[in-house]
PADOLUM-330129 format. One record per residue: residue number from 1; residue in three letters; x negated, y negated, z negated of N, C-alpha, C in turn. Coordinates in steps of 0.2 Angstrom, whole numbers, plus 5000, padded with zeros to 4 digits. Each point is the difference from the previous one (the first is absolute). Example, Ala and Ser with C-alpha at 12.3 -4.5 7.8 and 13.67 -1.06 7.14 Angstrom:
{node 1, ala, {4934, 5028, 4961}, {5004, 4994, 5000}, {4996, 4994, 5000}},
{node 2, ser, {5002, 4995, 5004}, {4996, 4994, 4999}, {5004, 4995, 4997}},
***
This chain:
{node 1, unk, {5015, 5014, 4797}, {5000, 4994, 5004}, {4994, 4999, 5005}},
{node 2, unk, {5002, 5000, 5008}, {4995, 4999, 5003}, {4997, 4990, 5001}},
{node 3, unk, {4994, 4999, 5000}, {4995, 4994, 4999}, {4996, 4999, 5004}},
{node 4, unk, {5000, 4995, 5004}, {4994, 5002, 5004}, {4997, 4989, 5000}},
{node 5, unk, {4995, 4998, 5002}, {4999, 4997, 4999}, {4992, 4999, 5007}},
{node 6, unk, {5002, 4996, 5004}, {4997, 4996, 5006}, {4996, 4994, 4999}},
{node 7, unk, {4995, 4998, 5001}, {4998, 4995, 5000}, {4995, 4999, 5006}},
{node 8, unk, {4999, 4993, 5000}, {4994, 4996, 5006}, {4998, 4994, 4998}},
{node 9, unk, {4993, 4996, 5004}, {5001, 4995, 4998}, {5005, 4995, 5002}},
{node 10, unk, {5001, 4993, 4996}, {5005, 4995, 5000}, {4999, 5000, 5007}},
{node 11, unk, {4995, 4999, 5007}, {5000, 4997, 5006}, {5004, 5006, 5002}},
{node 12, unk, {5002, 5006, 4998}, {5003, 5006, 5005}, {5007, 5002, 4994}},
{node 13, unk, {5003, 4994, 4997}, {5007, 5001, 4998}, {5006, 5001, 5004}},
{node 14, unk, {4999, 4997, 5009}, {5003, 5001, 5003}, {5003, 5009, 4999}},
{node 15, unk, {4995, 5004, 5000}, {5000, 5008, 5003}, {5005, 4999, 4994}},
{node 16, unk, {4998, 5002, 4994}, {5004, 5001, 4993}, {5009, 4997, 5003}},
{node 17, unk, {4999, 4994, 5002}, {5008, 4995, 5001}, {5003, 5005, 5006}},
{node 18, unk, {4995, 5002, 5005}, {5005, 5005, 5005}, {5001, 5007, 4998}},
{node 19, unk, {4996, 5002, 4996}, {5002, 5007, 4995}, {5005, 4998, 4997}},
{node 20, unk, {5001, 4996, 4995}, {5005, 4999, 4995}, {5007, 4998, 5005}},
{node 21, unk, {5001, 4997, 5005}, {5002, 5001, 5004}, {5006, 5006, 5003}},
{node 22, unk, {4994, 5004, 5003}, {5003, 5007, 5001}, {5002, 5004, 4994}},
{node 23, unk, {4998, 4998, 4994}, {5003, 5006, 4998}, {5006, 4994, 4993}},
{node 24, unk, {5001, 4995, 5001}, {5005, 4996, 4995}, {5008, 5004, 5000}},
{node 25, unk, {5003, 5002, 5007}, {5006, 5003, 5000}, {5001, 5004, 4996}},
{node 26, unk, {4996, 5006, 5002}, {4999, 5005, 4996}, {4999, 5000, 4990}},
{node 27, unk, {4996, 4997, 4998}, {4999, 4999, 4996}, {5007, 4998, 4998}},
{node 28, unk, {5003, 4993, 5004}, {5005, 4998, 4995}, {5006, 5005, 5000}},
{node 29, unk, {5000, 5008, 5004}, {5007, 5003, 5001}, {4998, 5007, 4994}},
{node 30, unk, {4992, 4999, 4998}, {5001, 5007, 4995}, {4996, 4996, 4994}},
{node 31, unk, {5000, 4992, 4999}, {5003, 4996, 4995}, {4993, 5002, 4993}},
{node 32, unk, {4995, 4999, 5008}, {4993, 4999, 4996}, {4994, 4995, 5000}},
{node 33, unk, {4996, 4998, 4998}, {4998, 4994, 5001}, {4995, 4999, 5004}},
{node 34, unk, {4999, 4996, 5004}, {4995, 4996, 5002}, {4998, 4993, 5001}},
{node 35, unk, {4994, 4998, 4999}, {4997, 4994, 4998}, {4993, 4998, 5003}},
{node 36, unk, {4998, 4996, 5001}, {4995, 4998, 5004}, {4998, 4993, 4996}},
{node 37, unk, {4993, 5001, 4998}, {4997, 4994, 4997}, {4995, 4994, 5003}},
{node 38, unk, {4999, 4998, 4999}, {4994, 4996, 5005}, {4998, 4996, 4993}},
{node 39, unk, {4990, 5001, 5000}, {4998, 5000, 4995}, {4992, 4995, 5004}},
{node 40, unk, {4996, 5000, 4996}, {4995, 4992, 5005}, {4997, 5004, 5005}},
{node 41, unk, {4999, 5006, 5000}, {4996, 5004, 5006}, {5003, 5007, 5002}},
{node 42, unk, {5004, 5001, 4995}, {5001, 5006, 5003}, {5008, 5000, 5000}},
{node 43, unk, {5004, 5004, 5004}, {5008, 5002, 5000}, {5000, 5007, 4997}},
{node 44, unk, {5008, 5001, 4997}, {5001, 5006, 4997}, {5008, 5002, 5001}},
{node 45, unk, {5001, 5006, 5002}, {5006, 5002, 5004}, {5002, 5007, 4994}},
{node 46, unk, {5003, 4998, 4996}, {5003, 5006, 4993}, {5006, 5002, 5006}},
{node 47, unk, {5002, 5005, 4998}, {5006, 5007, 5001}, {5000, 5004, 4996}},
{node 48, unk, {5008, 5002, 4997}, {5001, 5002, 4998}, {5007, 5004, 5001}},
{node 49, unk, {5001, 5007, 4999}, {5008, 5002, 5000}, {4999, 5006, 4997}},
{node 50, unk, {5010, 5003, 5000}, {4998, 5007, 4995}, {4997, 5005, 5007}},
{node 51, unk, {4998, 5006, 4994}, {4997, 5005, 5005}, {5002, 5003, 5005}},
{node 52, unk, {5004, 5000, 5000}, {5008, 5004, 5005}, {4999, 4995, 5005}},
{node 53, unk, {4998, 4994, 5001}, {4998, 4996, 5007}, {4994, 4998, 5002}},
{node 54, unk, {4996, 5007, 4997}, {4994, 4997, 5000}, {4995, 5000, 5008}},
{node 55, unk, {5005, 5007, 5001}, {4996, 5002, 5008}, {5001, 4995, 5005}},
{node 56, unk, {5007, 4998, 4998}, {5002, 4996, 5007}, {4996, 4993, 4999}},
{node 57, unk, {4999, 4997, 4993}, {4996, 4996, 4999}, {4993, 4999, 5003}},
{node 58, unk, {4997, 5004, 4996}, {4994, 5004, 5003}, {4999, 4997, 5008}},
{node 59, unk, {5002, 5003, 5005}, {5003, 5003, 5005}, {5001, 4991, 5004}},
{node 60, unk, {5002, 4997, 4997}, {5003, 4992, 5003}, {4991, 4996, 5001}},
{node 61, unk, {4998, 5001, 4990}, {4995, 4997, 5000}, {4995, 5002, 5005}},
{node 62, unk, {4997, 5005, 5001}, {4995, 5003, 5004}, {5003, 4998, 5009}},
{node 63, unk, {5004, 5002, 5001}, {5002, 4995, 5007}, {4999, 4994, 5001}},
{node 64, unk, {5003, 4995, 4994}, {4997, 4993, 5001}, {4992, 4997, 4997}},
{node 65, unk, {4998, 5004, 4998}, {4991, 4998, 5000}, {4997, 5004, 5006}},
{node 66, unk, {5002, 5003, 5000}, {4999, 5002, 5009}, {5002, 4997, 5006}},
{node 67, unk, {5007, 4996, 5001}, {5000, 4996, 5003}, {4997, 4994, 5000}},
{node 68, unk, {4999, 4997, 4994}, {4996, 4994, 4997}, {4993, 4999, 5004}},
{node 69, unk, {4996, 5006, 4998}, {4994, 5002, 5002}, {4998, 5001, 5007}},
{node 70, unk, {5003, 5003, 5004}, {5000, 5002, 5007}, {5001, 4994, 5005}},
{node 71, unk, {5004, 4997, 4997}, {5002, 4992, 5004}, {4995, 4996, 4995}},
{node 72, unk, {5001, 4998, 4996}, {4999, 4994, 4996}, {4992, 4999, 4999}},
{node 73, unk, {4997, 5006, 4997}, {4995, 5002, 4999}, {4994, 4998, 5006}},
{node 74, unk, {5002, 5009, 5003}, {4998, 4999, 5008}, {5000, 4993, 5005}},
{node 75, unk, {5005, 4996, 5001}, {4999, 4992, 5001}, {4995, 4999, 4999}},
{node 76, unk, {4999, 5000, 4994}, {4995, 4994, 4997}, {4994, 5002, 5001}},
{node 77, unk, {5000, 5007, 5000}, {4993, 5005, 5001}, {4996, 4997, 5007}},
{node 78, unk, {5005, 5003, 5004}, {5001, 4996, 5009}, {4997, 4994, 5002}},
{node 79, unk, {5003, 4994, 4994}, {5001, 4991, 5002}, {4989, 5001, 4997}},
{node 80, unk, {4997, 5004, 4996}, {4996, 4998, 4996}, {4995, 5004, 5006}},
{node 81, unk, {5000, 5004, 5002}, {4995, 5003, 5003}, {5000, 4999, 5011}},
{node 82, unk, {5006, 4998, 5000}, {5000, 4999, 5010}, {4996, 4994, 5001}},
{node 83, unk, {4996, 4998, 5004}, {4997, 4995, 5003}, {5005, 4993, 5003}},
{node 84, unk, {5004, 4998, 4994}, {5004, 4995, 5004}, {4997, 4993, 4998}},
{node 85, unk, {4999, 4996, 5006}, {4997, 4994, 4999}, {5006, 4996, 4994}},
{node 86, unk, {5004, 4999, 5004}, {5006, 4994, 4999}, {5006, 5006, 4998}},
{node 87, unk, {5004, 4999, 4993}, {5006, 5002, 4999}, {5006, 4996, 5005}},
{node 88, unk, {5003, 5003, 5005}, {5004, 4998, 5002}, {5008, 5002, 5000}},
{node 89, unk, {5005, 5000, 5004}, {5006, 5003, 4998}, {4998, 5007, 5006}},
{node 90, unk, {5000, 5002, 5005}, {4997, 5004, 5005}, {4995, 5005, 4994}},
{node 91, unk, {4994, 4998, 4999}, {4998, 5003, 4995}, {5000, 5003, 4993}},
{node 92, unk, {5006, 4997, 4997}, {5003, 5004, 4995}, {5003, 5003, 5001}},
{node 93, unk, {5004, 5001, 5007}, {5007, 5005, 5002}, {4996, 5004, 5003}},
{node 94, unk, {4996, 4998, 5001}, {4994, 5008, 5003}, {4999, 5005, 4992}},
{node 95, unk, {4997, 4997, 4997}, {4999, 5002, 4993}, {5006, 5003, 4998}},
{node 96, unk, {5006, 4997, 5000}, {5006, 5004, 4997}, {5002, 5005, 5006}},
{node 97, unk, {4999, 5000, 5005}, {4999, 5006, 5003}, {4998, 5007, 5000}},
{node 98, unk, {4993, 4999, 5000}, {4995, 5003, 4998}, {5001, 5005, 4991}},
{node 99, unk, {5004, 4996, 4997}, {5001, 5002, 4993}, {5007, 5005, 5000}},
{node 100, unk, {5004, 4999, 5005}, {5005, 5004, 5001}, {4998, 5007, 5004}},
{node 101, unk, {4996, 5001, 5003}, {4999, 5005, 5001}, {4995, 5006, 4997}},
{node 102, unk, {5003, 5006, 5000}, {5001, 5005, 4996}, {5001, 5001, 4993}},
{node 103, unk, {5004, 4995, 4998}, {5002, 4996, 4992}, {5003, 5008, 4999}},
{node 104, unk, {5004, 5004, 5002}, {5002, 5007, 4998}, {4995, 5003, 4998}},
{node 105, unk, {4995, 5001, 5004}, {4992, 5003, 4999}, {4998, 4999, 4992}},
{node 106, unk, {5000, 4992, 5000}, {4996, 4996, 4997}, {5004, 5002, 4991}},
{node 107, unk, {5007, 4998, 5001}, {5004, 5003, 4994}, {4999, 5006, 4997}},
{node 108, unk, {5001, 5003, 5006}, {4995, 5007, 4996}, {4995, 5002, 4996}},
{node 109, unk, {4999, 4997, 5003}, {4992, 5000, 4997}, {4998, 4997, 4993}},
{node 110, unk, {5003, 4994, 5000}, {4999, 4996, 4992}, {5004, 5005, 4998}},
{node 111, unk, {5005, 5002, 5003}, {5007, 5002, 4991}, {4997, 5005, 5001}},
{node 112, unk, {4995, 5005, 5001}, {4996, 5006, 4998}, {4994, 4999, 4997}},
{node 113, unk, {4997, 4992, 5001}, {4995, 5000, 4994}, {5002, 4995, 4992}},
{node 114, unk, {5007, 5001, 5000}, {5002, 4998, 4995}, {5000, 5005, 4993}},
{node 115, unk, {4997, 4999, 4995}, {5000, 5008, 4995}, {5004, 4998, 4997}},
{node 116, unk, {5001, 4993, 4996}, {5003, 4998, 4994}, {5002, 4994, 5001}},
{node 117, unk, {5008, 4999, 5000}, {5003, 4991, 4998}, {5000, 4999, 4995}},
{node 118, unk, {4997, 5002, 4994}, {4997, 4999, 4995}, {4996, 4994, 4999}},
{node 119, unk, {5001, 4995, 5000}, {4993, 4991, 4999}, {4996, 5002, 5006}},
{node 120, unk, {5002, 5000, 5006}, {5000, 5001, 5009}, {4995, 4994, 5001}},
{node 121, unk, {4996, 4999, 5000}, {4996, 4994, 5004}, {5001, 5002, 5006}},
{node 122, unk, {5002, 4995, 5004}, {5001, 4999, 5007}, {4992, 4999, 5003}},
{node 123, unk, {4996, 4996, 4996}, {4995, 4997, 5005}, {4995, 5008, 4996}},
{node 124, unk, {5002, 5001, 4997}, {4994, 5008, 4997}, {5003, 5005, 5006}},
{node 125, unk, {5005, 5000, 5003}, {5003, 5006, 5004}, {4998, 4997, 5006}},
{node 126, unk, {4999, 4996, 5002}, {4998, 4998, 5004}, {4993, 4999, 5002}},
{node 127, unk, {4996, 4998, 4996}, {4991, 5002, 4999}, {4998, 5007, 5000}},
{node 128, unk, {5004, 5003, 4994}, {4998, 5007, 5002}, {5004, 5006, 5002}},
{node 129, unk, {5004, 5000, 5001}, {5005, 5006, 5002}, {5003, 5001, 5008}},
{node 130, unk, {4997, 4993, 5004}, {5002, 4997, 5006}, {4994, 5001, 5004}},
{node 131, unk, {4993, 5005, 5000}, {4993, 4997, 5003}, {5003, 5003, 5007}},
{node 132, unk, {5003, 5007, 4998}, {5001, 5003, 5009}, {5004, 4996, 5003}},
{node 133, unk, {5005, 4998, 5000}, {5007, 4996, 5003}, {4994, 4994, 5002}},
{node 134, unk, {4998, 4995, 4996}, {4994, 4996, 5003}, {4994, 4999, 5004}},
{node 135, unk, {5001, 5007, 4998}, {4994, 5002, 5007}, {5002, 5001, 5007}},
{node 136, unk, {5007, 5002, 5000}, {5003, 5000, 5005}, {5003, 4994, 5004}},
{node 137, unk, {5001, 4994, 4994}, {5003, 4993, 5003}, {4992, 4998, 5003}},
{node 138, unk, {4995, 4999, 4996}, {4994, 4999, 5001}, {4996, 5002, 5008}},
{node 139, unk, {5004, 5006, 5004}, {4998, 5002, 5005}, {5004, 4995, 5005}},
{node 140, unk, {5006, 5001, 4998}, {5002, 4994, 5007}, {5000, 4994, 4999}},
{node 141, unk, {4997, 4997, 4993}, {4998, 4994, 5000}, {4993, 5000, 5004}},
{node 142, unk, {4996, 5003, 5001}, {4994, 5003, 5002}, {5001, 4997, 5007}},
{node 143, unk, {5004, 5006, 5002}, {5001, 4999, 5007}, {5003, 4993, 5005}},
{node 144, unk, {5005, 4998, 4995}, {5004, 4993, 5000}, {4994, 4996, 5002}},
{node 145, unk, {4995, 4998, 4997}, {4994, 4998, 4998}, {4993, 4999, 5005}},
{node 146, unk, {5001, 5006, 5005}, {4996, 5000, 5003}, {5002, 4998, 5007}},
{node 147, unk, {5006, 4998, 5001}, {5004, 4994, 5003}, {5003, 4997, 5000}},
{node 148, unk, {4996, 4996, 4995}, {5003, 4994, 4996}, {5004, 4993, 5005}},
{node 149, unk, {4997, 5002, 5005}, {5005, 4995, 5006}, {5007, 5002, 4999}},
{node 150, unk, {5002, 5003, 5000}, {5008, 5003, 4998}, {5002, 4993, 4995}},
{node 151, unk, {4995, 5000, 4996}, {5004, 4997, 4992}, {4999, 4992, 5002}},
{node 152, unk, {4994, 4998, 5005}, {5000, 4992, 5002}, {5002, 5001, 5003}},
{node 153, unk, {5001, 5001, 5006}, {5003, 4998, 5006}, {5009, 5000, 5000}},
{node 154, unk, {5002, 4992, 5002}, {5007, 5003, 5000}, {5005, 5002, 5004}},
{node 155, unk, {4998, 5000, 5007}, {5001, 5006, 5004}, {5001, 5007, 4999}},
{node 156, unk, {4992, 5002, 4998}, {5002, 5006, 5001}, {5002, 5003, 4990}},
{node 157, unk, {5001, 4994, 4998}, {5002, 5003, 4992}, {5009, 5001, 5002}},
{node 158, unk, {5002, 4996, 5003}, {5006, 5002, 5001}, {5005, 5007, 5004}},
{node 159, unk, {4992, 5000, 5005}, {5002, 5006, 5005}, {4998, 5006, 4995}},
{node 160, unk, {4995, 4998, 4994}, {5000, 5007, 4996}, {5006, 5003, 4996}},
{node 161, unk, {5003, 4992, 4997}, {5006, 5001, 4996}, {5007, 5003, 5001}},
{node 162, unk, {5000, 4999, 5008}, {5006, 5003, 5004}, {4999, 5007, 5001}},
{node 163, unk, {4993, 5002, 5002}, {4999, 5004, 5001}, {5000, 5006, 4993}},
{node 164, unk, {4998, 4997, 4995}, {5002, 5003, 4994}, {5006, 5003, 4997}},
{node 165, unk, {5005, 4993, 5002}, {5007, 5001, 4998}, {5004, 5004, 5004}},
{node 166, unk, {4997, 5002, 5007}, {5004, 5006, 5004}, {4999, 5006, 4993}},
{node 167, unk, {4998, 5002, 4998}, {4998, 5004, 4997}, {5005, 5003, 4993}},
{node 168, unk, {5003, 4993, 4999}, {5004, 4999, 4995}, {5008, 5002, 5001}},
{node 169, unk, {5003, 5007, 5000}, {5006, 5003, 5000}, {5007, 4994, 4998}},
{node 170, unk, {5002, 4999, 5005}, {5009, 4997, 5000}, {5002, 5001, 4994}},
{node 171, unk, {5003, 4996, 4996}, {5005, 5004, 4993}, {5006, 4995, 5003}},
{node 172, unk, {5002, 4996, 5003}, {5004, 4995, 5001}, {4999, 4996, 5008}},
{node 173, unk, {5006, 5001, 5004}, {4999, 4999, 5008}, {5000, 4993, 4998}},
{node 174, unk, {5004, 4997, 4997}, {5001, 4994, 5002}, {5000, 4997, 4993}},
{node 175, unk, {4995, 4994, 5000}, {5001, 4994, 4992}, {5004, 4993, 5002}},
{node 176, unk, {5006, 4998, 4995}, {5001, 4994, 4999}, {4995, 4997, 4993}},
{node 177, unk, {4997, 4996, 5002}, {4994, 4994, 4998}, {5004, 4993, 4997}},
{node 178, unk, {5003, 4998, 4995}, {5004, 4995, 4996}, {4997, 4997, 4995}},
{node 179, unk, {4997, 4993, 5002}, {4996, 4996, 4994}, {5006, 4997, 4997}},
{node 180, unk, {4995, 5000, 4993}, {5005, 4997, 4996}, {4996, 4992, 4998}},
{node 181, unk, {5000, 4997, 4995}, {4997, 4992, 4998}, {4993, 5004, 5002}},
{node 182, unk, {4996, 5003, 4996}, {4994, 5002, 4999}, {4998, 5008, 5000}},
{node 183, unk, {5005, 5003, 5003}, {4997, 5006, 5000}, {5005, 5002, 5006}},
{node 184, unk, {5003, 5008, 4999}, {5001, 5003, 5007}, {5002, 5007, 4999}},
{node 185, unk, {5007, 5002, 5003}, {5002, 5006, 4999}, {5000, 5007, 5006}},
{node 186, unk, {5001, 5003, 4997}, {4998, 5006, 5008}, {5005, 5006, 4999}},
{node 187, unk, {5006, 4999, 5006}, {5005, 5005, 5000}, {4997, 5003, 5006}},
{node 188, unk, {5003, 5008, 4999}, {5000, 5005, 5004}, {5005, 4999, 5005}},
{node 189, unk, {4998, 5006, 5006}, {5005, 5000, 5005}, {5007, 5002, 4997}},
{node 190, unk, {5002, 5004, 4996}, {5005, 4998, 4996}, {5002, 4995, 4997}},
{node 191, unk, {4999, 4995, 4999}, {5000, 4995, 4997}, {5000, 5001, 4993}},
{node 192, unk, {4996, 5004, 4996}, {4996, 5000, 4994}, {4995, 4998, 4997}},
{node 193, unk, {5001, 4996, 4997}, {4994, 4993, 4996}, {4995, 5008, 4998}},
{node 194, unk, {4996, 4997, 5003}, {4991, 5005, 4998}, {4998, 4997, 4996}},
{node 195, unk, {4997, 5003, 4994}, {4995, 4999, 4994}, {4993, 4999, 5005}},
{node 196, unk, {4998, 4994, 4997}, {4993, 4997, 5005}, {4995, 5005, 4997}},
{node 197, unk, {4994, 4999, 5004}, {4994, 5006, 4997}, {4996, 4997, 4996}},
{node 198, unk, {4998, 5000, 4996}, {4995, 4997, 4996}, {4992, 4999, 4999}},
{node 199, unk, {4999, 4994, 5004}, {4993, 4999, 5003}, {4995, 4997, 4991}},
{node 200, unk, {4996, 5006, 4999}, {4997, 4998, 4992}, {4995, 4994, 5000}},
{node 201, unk, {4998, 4999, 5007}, {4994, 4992, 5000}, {5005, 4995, 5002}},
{node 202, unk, {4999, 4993, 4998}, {5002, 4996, 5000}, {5000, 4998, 5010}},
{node 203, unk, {5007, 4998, 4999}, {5000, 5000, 5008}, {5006, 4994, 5003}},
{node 204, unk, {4998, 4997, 5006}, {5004, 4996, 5002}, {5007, 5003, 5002}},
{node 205, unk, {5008, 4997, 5001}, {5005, 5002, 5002}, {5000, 5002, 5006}},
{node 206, unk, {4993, 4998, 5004}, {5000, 5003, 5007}, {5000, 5008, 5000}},
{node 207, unk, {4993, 5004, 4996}, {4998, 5004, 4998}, {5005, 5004, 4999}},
{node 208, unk, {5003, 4999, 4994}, {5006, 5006, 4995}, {5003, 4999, 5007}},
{node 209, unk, {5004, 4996, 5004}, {5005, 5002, 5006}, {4995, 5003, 5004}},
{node 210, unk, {4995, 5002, 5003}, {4997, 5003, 5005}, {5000, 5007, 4998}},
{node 211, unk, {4997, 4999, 4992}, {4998, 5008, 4998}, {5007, 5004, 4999}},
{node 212, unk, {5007, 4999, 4999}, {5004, 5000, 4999}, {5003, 5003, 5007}},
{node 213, unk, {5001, 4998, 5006}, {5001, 4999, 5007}, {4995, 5007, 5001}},
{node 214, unk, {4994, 5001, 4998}, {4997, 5006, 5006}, {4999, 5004, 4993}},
{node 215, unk, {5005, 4999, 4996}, {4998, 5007, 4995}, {5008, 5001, 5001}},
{node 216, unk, {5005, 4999, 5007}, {5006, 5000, 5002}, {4999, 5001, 5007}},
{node 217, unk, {4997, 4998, 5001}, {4997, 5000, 5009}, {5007, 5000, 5004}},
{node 218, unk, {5004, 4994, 4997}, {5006, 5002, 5006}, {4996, 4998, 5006}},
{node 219, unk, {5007, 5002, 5005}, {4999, 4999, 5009}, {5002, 4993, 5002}},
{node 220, unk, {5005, 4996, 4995}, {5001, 4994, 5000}, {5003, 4996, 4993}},
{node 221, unk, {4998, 4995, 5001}, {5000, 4993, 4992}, {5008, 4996, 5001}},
{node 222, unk, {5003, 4998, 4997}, {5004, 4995, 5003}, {5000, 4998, 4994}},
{node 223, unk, {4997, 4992, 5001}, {5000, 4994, 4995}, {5002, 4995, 4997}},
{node 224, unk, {5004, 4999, 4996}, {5004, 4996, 4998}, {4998, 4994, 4997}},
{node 225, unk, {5000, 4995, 5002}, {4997, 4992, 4997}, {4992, 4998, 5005}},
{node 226, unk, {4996, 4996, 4997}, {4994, 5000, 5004}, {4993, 5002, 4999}},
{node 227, unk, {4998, 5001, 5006}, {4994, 5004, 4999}, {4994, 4995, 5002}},
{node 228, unk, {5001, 4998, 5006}, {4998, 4994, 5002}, {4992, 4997, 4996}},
{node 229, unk, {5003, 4998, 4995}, {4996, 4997, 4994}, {4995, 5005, 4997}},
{node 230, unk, {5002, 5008, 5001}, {4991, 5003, 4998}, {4996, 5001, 5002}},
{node 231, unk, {4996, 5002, 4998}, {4993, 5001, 5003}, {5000, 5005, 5006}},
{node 232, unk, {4997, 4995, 5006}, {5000, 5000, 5008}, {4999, 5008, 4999}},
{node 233, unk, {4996, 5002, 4998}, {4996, 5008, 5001}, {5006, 5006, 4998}},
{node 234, unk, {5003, 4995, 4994}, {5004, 5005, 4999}, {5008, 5004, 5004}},
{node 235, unk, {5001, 4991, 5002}, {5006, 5002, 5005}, {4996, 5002, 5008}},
{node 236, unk, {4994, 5001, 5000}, {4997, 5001, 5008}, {5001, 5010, 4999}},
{node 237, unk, {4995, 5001, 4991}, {5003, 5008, 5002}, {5007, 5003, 4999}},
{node 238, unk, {5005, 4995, 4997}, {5005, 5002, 4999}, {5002, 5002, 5007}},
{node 239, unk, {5000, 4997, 5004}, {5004, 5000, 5008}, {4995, 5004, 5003}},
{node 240, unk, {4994, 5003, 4998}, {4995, 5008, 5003}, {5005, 5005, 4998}},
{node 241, unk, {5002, 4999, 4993}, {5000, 5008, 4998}, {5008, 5001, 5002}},
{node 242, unk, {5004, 4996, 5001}, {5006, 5002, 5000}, {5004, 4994, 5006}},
{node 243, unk, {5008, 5002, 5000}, {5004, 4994, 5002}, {5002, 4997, 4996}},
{node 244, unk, {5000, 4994, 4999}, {5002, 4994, 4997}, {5004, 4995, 5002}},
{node 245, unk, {5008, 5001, 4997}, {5004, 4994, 5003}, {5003, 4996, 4995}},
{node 246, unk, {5000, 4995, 5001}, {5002, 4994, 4991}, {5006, 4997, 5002}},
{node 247, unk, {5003, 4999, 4994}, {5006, 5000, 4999}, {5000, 4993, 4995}},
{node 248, unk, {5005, 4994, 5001}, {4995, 4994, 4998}, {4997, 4997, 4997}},
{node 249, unk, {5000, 4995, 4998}, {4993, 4998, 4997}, {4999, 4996, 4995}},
***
């Protein structure tokens, strides 16, 4: 019987819920257990199945604590260290920017500093198993830093953010955009409902659509319902990065 067992603190249960996540299908198709606890400070993410699934298990878990880490982690690492006066919605799309690039690099990298999912401490692998990968974020936070007018100024934080998002590969020429009561769906130019990405810091409905949209980079948006109503800044880059036609309201 392979076991493996995850923890973090209670404030970083999110990661565990998006691990547990990725690998729930799986577990429920070779009909083995997983369970996530939430205890007064710490979370606990048990696994368990026969040995004959254990690679592929393996194999899930280490992608999704590397995905966890790379975006989720990194975030926070970024939001704690860059010279931002004011949290803004501009400035935290810069930050989820900034967090998506080289994330293939960066998953590398954790799922080769992982020895054992063995009682895995997230925030242990991250203090010590992560100094060189941090030393690397650490440089272009450096650098970031050293023209910090990019992060207050809202001109040219915008012309950075655009400028950044060229950078970011098409997966989708075109997005339909469809809000629902409180939330909001995203079909592809085939008209296939997309799994949204999952933003680990807590974030406004403007955010998760934007970071969504340039981690999609289509050529053009078409929006269905209104938009009117969000945050000015957000519909200002929405119509930078792409074509936007709304369909009503």
């Amino acid at each position: 019987m392979f076991e493996a067992t995850i923890n973090a603190t209670y404030a970083n249960k999110n990661y565990l819920a998006y691990i547990k996540s990725q690998l729930k299908d799986k577990i429920i198709a070779v009909e083995g257990l997983l369970e996530q606890q939430d205890m007064l400070t710490r979370s606990y993410l048990s696994v368990a199945c026969n040995d004959a699934f254990a690679t592929q298990i393996k194999d899930i878990l280490k992608d999704s604590v590397a995905e966890a880490l790379s975006l989720g982690y990194k975030n926070e690492f970024f939001k704690e260290q860059l010279n931002i006066k004011k949290n803004t919605f501009l400035t935290n799309t810069l930050v989820n920017i900034m967090s998506i690039f080289d994330n293939n690099l960066d998953k590398k990298a954790i799922k080769q500093s992982i020895n054992s999912l063995n009682n895995l401490s997230l925030e242990g692998l991250c203090d010590f198993r992560l100094q060189k990968l941090k030393g690397k974020w650490e440089e272009i936070i450096k650098l970031t830093n050293a023209y910090d007018i990019i992060l207050n100024d809202k001109g040219i934080l915008t012309e950075f953010i655009l400028y950044l998002a060229q950078a970011v590969p098409t997966t989708n020429n075109s997005l339909t955009l469809t809000f629902t009561h409180d939330d909001y769906l995203l079909f592809s130019d085939k008209n296939k409902l997309l799994d949204k990405l999952t933003l680990f810091t807590q974030c406004t409905l403007e955010e998760s659509i934007m970071y969504n949209i340039i981690c999609n980079k289509p050529k053009s948006v078409v929006v269905v319902g209104q938009i009117d109503n969000l945050d000015a800044d957000f519909v200002m880059l929405l119509n930078s990065l792409c074509i936007v036609k709304k369909v009503g309201s």
